[in-house]
BALOBA-1460 file (C-alpha; in Angstrom, 3 decimals):
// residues 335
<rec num="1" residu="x" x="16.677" y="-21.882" z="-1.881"/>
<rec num="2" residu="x" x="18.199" y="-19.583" z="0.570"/>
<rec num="3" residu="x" x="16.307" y="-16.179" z="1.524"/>
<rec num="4" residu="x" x="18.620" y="-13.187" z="0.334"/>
<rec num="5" residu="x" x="19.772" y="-11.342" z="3.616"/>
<rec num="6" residu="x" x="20.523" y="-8.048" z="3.125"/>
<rec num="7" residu="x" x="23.920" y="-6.716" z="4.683"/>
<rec num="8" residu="x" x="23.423" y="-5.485" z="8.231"/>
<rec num="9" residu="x" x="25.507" y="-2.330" z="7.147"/>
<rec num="10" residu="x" x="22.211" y="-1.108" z="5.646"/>
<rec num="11" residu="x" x="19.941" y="-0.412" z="9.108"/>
<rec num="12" residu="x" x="22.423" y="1.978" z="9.714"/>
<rec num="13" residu="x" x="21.184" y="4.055" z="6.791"/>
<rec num="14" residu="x" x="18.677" y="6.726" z="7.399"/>
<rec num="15" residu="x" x="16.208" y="8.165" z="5.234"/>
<rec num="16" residu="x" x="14.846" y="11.647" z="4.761"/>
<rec num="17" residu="x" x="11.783" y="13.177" z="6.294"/>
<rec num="18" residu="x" x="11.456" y="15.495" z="3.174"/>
<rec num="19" residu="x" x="10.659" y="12.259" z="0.616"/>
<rec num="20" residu="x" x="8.235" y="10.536" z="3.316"/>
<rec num="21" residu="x" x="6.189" y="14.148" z="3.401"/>
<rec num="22" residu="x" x="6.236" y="14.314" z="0.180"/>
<rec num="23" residu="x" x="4.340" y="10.789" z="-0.395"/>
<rec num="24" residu="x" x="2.345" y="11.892" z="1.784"/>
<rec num="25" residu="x" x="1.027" y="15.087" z="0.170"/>
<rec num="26" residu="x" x="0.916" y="13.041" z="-2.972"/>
<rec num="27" residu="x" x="-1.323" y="10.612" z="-1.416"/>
<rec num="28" residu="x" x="-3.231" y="13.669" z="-0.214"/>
<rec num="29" residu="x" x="-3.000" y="15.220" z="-3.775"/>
<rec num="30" residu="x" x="-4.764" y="12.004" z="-4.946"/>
<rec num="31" residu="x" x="-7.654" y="12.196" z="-2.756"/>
<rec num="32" residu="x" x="-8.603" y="15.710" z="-4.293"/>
<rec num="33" residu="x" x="-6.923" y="17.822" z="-1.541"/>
<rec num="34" residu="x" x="-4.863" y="20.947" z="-2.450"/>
<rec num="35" residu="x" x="-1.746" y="20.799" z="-0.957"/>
<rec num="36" residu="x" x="1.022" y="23.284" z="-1.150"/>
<rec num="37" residu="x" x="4.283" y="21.686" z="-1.169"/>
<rec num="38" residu="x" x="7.325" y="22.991" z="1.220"/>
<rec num="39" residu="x" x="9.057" y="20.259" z="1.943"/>
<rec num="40" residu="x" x="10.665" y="19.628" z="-0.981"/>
<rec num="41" residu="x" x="13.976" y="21.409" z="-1.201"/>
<rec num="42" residu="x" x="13.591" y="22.182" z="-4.514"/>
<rec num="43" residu="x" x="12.118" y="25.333" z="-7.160"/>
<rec num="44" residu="x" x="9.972" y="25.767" z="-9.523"/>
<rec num="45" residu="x" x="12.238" y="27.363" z="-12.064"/>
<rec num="46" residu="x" x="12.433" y="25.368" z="-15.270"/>
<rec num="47" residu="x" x="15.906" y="24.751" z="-17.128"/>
<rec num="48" residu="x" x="16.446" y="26.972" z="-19.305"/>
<rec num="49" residu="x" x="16.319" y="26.547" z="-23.108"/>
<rec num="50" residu="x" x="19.818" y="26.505" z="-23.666"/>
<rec num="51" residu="x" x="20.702" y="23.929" z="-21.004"/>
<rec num="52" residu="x" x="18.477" y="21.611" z="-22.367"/>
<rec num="53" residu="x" x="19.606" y="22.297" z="-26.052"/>
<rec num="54" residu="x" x="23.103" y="21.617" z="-25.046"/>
<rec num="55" residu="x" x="21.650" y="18.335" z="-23.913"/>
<rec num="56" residu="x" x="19.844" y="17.325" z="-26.936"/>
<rec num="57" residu="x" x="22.667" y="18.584" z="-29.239"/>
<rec num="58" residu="x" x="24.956" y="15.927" z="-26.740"/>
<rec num="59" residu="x" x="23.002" y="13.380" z="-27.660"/>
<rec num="60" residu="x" x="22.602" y="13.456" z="-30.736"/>
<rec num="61" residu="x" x="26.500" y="13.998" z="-31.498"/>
<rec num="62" residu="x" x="26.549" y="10.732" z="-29.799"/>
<rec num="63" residu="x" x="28.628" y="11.639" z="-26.563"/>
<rec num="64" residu="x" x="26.883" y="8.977" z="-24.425"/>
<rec num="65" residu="x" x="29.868" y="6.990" z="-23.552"/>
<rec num="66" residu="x" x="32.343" y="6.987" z="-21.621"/>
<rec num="67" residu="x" x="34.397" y="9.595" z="-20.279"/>
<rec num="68" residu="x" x="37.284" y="10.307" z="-17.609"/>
<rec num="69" residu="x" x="36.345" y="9.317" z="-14.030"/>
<rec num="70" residu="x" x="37.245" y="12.743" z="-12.752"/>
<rec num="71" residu="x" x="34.478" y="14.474" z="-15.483"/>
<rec num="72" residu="x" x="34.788" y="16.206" z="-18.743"/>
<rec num="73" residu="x" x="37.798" y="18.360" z="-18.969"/>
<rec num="74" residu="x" x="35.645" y="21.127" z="-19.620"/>
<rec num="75" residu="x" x="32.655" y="21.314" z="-17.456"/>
<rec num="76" residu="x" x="35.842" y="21.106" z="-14.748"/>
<rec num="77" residu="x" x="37.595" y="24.359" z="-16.395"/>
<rec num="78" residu="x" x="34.319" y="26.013" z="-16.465"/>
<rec num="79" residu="x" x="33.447" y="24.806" z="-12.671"/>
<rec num="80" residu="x" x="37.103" y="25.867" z="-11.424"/>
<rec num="81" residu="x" x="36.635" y="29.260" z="-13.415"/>
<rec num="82" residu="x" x="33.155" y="29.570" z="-12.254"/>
<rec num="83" residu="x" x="34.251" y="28.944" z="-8.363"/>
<rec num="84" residu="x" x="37.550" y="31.182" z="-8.757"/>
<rec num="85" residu="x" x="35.373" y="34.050" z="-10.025"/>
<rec num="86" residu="x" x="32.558" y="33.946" z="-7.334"/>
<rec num="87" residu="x" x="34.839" y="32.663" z="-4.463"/>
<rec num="88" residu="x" x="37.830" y="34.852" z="-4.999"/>
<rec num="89" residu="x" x="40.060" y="31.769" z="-4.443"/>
<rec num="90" residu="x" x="42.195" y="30.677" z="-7.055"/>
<rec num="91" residu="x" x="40.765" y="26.889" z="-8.330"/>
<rec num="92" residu="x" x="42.228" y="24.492" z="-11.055"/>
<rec num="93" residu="x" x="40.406" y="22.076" z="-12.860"/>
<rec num="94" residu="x" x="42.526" y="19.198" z="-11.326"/>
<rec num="95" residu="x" x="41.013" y="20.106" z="-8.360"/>
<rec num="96" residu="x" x="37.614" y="19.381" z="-9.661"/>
<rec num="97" residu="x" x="35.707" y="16.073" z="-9.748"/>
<rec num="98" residu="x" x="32.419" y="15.707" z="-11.231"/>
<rec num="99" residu="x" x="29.462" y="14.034" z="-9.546"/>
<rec num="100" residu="x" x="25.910" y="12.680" z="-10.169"/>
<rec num="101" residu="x" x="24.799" y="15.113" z="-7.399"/>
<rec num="102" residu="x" x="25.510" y="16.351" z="-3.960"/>
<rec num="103" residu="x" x="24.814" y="12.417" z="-1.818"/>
<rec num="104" residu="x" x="27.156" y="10.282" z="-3.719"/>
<rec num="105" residu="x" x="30.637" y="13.229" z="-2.810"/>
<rec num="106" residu="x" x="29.542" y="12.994" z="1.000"/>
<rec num="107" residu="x" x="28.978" y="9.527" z="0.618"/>
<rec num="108" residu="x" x="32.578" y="8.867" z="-1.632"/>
<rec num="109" residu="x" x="34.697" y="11.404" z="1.022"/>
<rec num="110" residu="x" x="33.091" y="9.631" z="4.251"/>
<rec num="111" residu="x" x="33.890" y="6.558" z="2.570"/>
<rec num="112" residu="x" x="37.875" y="6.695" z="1.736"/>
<rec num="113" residu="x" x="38.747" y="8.641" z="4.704"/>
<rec num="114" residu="x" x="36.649" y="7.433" z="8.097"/>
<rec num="115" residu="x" x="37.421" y="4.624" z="10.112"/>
<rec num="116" residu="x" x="35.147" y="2.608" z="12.326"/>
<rec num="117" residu="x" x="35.564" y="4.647" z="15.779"/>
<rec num="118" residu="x" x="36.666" y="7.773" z="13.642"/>
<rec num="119" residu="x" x="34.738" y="10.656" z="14.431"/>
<rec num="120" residu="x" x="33.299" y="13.000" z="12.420"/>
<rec num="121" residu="x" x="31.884" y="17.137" z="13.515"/>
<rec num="122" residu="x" x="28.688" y="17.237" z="11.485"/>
<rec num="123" residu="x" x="26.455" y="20.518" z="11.918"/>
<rec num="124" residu="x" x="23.043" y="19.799" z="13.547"/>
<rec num="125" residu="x" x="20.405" y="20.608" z="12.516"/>
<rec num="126" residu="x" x="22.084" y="19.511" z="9.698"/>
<rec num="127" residu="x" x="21.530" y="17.557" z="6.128"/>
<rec num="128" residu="x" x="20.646" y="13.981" z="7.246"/>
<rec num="129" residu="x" x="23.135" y="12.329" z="4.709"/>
<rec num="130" residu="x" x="26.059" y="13.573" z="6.643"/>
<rec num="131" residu="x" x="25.334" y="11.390" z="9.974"/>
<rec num="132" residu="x" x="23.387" y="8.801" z="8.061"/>
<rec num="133" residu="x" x="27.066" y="8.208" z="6.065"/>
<rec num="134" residu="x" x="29.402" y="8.288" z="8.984"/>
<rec num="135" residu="x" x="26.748" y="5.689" z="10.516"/>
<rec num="136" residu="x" x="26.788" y="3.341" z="7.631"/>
<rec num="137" residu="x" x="31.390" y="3.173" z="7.583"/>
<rec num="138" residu="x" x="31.004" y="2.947" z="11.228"/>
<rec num="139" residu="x" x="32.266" y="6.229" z="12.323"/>
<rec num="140" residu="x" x="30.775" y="8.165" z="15.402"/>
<rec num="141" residu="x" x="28.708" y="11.540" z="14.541"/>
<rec num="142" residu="x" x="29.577" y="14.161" z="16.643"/>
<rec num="143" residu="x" x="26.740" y="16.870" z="16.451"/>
<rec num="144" residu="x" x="28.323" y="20.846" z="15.764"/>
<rec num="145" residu="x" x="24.887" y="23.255" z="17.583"/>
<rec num="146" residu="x" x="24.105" y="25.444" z="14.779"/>
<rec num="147" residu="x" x="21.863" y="27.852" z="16.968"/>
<rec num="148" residu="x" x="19.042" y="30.490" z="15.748"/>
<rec num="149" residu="x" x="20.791" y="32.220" z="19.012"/>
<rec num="150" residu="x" x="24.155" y="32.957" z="17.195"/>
<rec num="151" residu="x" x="22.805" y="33.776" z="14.012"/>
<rec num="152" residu="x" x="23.427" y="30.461" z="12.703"/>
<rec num="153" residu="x" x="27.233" y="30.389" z="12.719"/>
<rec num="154" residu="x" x="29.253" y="28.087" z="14.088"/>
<rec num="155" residu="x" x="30.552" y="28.764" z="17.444"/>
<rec num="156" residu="x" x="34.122" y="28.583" z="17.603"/>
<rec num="157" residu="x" x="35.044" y="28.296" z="20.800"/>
<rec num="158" residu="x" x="32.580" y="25.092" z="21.390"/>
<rec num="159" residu="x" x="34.045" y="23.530" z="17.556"/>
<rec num="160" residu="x" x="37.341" y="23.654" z="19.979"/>
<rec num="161" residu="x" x="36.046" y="21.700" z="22.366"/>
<rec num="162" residu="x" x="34.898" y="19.217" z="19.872"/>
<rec num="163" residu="x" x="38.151" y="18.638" z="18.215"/>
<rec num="164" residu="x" x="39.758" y="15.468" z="19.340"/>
<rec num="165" residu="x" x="42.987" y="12.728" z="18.746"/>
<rec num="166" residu="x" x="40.070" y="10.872" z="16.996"/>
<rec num="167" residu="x" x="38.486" y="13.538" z="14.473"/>
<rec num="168" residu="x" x="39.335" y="13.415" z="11.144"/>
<rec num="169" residu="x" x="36.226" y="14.940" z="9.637"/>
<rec num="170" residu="x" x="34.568" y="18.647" z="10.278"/>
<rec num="171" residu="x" x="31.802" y="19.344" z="8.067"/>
<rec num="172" residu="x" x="30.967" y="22.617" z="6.956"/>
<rec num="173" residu="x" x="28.085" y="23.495" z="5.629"/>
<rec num="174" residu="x" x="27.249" y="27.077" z="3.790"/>
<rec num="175" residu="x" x="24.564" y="28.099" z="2.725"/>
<rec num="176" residu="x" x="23.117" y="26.048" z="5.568"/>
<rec num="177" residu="x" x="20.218" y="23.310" z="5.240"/>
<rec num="178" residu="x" x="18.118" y="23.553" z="6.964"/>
<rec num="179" residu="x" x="18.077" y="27.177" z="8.194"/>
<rec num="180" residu="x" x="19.357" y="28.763" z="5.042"/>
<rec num="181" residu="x" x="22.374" y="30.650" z="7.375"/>
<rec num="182" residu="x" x="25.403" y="31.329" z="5.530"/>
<rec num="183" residu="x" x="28.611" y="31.529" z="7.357"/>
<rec num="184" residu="x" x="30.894" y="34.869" z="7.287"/>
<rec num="185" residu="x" x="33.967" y="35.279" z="5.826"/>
<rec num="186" residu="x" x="35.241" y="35.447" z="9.862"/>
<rec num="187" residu="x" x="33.522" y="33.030" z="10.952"/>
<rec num="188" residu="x" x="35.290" y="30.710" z="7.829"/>
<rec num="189" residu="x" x="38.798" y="31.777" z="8.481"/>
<rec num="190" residu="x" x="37.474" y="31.277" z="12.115"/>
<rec num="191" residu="x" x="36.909" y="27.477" z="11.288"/>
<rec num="192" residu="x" x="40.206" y="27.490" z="8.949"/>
<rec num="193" residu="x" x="42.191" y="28.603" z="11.677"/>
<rec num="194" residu="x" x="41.126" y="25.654" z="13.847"/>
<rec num="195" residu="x" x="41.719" y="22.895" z="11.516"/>
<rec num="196" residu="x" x="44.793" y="24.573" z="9.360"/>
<rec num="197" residu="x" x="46.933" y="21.408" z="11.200"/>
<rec num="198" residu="x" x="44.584" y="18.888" z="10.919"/>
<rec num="199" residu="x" x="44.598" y="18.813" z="7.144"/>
<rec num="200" residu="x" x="45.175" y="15.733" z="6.412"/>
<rec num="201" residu="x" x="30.128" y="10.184" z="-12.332"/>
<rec num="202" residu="x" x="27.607" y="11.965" z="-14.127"/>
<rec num="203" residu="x" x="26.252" y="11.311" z="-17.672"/>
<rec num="204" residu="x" x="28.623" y="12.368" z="-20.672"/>
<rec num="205" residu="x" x="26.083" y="14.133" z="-22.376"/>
<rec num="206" residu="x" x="24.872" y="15.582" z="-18.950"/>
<rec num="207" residu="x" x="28.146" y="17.096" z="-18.182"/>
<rec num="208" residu="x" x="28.421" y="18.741" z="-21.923"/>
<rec num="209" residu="x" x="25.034" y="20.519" z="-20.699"/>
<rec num="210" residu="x" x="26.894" y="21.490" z="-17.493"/>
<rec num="211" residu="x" x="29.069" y="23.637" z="-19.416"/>
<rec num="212" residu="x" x="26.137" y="25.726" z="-21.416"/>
<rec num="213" residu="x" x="24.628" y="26.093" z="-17.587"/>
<rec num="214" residu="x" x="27.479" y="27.776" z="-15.979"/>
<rec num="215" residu="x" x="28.157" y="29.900" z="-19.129"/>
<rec num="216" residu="x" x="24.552" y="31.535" z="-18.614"/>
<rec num="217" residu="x" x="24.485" y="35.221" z="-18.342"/>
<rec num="218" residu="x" x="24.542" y="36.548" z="-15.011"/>
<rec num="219" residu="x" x="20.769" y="38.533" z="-15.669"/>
<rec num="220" residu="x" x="19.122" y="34.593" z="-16.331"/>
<rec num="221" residu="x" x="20.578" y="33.907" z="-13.123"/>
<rec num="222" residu="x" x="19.970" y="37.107" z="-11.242"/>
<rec num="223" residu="x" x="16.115" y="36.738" z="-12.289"/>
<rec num="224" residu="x" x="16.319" y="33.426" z="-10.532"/>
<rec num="225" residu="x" x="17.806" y="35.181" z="-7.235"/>
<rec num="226" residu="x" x="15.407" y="38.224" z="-7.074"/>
<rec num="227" residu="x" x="12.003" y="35.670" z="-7.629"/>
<rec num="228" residu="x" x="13.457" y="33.890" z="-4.470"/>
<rec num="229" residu="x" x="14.255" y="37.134" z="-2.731"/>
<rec num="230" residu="x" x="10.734" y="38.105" z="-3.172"/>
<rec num="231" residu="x" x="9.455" y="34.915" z="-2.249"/>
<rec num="232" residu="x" x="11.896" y="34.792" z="1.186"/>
<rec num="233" residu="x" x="11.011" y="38.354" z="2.362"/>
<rec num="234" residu="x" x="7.110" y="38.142" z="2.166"/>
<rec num="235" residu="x" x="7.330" y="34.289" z="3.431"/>
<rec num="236" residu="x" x="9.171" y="36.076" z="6.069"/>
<rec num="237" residu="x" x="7.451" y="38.949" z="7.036"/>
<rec num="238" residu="x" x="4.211" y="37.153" z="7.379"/>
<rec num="239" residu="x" x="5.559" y="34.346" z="9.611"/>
<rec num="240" residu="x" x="6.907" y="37.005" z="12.133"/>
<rec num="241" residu="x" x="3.395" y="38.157" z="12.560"/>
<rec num="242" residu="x" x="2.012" y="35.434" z="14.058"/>
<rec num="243" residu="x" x="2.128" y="34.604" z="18.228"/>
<rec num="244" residu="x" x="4.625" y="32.102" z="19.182"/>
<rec num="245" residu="x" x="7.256" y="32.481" z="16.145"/>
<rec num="246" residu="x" x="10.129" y="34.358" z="15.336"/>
<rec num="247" residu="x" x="12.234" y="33.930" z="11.823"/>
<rec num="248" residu="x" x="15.308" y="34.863" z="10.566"/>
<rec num="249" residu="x" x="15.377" y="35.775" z="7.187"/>
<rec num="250" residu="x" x="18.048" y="33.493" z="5.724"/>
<rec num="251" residu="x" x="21.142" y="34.977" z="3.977"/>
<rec num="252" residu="x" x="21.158" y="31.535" z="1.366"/>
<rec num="253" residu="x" x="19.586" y="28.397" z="0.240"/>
<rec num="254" residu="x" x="15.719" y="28.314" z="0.306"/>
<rec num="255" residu="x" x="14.438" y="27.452" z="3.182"/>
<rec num="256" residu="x" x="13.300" y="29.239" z="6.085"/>
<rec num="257" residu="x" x="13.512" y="27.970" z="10.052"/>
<rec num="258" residu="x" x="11.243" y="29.872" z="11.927"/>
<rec num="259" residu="x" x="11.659" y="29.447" z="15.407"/>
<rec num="260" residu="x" x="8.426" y="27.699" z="17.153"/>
<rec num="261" residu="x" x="9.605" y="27.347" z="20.686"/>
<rec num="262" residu="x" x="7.364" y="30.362" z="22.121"/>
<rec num="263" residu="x" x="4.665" y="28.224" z="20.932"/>
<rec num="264" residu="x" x="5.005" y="25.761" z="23.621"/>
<rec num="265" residu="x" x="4.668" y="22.936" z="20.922"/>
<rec num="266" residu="x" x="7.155" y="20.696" z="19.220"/>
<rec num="267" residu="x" x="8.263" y="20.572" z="15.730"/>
<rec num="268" residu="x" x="6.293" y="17.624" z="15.003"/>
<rec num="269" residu="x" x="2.817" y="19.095" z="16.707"/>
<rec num="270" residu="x" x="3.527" y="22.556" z="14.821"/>
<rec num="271" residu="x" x="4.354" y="19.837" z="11.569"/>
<rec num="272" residu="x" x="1.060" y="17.960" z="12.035"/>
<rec num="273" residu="x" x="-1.499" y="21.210" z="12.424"/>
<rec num="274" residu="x" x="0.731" y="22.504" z="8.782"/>
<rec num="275" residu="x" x="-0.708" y="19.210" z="7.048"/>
<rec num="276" residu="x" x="-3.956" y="18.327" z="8.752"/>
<rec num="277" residu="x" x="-5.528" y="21.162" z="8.662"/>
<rec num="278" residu="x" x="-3.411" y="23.987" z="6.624"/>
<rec num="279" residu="x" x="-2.479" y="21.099" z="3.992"/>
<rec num="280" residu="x" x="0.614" y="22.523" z="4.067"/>
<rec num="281" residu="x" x="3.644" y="19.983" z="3.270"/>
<rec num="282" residu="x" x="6.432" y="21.484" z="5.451"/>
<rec num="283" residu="x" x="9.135" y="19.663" z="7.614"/>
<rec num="284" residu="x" x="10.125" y="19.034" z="11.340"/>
<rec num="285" residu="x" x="13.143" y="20.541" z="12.216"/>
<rec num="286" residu="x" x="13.956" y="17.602" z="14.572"/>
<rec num="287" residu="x" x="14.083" y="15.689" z="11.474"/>
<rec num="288" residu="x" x="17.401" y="17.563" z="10.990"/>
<rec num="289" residu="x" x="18.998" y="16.692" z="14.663"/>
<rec num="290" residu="x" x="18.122" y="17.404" z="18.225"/>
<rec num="291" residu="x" x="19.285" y="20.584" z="17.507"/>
<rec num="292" residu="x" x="16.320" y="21.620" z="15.439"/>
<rec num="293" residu="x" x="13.676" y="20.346" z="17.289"/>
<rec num="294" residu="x" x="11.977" y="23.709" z="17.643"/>
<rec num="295" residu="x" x="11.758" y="24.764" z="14.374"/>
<rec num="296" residu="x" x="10.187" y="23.910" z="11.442"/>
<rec num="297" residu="x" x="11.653" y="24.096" z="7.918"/>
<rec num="298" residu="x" x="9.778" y="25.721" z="5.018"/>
<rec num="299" residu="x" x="11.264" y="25.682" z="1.421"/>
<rec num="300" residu="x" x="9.944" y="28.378" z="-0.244"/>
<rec num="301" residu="x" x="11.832" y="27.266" z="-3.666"/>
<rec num="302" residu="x" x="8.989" y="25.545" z="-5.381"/>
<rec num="303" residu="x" x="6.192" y="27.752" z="-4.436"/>
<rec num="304" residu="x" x="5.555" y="30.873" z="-6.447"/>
<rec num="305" residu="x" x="3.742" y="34.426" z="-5.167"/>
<rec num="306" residu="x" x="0.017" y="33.485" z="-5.197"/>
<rec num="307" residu="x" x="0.739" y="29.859" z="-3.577"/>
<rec num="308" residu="x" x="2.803" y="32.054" z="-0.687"/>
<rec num="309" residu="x" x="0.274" y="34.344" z="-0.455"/>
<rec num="310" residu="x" x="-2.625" y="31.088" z="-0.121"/>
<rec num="311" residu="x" x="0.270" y="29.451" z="2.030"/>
<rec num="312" residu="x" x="0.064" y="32.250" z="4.532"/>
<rec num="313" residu="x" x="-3.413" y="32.935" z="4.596"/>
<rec num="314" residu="x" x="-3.752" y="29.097" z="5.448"/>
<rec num="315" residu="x" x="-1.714" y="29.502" z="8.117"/>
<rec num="316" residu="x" x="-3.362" y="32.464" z="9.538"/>
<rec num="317" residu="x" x="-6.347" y="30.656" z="9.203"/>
<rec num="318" residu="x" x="-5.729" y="27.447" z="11.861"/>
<rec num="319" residu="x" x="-2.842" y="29.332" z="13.803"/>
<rec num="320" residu="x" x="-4.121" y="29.969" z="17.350"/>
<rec num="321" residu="x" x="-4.288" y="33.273" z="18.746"/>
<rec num="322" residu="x" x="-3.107" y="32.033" z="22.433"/>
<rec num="323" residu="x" x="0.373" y="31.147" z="21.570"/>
<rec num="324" residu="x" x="2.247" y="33.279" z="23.178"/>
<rec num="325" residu="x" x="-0.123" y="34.116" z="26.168"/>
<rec num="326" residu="x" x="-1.183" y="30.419" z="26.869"/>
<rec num="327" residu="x" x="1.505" y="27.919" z="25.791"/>
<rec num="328" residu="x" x="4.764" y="27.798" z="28.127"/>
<rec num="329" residu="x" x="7.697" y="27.842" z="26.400"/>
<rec num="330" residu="x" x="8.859" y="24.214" z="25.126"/>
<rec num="331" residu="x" x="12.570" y="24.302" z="26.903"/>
<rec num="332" residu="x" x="14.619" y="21.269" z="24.825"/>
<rec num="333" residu="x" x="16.846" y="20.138" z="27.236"/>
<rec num="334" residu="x" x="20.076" y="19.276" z="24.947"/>
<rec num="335" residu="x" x="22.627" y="16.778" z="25.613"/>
């Protein structure tokens, strides 16, 4: 009996840092250690009641089977009513098509459109999918510097520069993983401008949910936004306090990317004394692209006040005092 070989496509897939840390902590969890998790890019929030109502009251109307490819008709008129409303663009529901998550759309859109030798502008530090995908179809990743220096926007004149005969991809990326920078409105047009002539399925009963979730009132979801704001600002504040570091408070997502380069030590070192001796689960920013070695990513989604609070004093507690009058600063020489 022939050994099964597995397609040679597959070594070009990457994995994520974020589920390898995670393990990790587990493992750490395990042995009796208290760890407080950051890495995952995730909250704490629990669905709300309706949602999962919804959900139940799906199932057990029977709408398990099968539905159109593109999703329920009405989750998309809800999703194109929700995005015309908060986007101020005008959105039909053709226009809409319903996945199992955010991986399998990048994966689907890399798919159809690159060619091997096609090359695609992918933000870096940037979501690892997005180079992982263009590496599996063959395509060539061409990293976009998203830079603490510009306020994490992309800089136009140097996405000029990286426009060629052979893109046919730019990714954008808004609010930004990993350092939780959201583009302006100029800076979009900005990126518009550039490309304007270069334009070339989840569970039935799932989707019925999706509907009840994006018909929540706006104070359900506004609770949600001011816990994180809390969360972000004292994360924030505290971080800036401490030799070596400097952190911008993000405008979106949940993560902060506090800049560790006065510190004189990578992203990894800085990563290491977080979980050996803070037991703090946190992430590299190299882990993102050579553009985020640096940095380190915290998610402050899943941890409420009084972990923050333990989080920082942790911190505090195995940060050296020397930093900034001892360490040189770690220069990254970029490509």
């Amino acid at each position: 009996m022939k050994k099964l070989r597995i397609a040679k496509r597959i070594k070009f897939l990457g994995t994520e840092q974020a589920f390898h840390v995670l393990a990790a902590a587990k493992e750490m969890e395990r042995k009796g250690i208290d760890m407080i998790h950051m890495e995952i890019g995730d909250t704490n929030f629990d669905t709300p009641k309706v949602i999962k109502d919804a959900c139940i009251k799906a199932v057990n109307e029977n709408k398990t089977h099968y539905l159109p490819s593109q999703g329920l008709l009405e989750l998309r008129q809800e999703i194109a009513k929700y995005i015309s409303k908060t986007r101020k663009i005008p959105v039909d529901a053709d226009e809409i098509v319903v996945t199992p998550g955010g991986k399998p759309i990048i994966f689907y859109t890399i798919l159809a459109v690159v060619n091997p030798g096609d090359e695609v502008v992918i933000p870096n530090p940037g979501f690892p999918a997005y180079e992982s995908a263009v590496n599996f179809v063959g395509g060539e990743s061409v990293p976009l510097p998203i830079l603490a220096e510009n306020d994490f926007q992309v800089d136009l004149k140097q996405l000029a520069k990286l426009i060629t005969k052979k893109t046919k991809l730019i990714i954008v990326n808004s609010p930004h993983n990993p350092t939780g920078g959201v583009l302006t409105h100029k800076n979009l047009l900005g990126i518009s401008n550039l490309v304007n002539n270069s334009i070339s399925c989840a569970p039935n009963f799932i989707q019925w949910a999706g509907i009840r979730g994006l018909q929540l009132p706006e104070k359900t979801i506004a609770k949600f936004r001011l816990e994180l704001k809390k969360r972000r600002d004292l994360l924030n504040k505290e971080l800036n306090k401490l030799p070596g570091i400097k952190c911008h408070a993000p405008k979106g997502a949940i993560y902060l990317f506090p800049d560790i380069r006065k510190t004189g030590k990578t992203s990894k070192e800085i990563f290491d004394l977080l979980f050996d001796k803070a037991n703090i689960a946190s992430l590299s920013g190299a882990a993102f692209g050579r553009y985020g070695e640096g940095f380190i990513r915290l998610s402050f989604g899943p941890v409420p006040i009084p972990r923050i609070k333990e989080a920082i004093r942790r911190i505090k507690k195995v940060w050296p005092k020397n930093f900034s009058r001892k360490n040189k600063i770690l220069k990254i020489a970029y490509p």
